[in-house]
Each structure stands twice: as C-alpha cells, then as structure tokens.
N, C-alpha and C positions, 0 to 999 in steps of 0.2 A: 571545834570548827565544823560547819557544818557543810556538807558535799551532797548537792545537790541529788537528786537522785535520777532524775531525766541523761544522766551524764551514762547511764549503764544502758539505755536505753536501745543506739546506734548496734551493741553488741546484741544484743536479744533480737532484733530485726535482721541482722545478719546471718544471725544462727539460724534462725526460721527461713529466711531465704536461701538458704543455703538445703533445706528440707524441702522448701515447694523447688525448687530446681532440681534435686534429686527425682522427685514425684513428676516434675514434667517428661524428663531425659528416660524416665523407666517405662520397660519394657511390659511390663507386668502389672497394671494399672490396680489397684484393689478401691472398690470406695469406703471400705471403711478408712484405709490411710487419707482419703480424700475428706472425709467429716471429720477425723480426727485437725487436718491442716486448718482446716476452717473454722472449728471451733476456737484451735490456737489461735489463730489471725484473729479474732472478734476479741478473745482474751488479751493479747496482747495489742489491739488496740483501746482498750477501755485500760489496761493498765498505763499506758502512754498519755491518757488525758485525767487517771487521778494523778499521776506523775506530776503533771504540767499544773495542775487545780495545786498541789501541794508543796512544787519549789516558790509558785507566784505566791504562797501563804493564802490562799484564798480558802482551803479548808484547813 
C-alpha cells in the first residue's frame, strides 16, 4: 500500500514552528539561529512541493 508522503508533512511544519516561536519568545536573539530557521524554512518548503510533484505522480 502505498502512504502518501505529504501526510508527514503537517508534523515537520509544526516542529519548525514550534522553533521559529521559540526563536521569536527568546531573550537572547543570535543570527546564526536566525539563518539557520530560514534556511530550514526554504528546505522544508521545496520538500513540501517535491512531496506534492510526487503523491500527484507527476514525477
């Protein structure tokens, strides 16, 4: 059977938001944690649209 893989998706966004909320609420601002979020964010938005390219069967 095959399980979509966009279905894991909701968790990985949350987990991340769960870091840029930590990162806003801190005291102690550093910009490397800040390039690091944002790299993540770009990463996990291009893994969210080969996700979406690869349940539709389009690649």
């Amino acid at each position: 059977m095959h399980i979509p893989v966009s279905i894991f998706l909701p968790i990985a966004a949350g987990i991340y938001g769960g870091f840029v909320g930590g990162y806003i609420y801190n005291k102690n601002k550093s910009s490397k944690y800040k390039v690091i979020l944002q790299i993540t964010g770009v990463l996990l938005v291009l893994l969210c649209i080969i996700a979406f390219l690869y349940d539709f069967e389009i690649i």
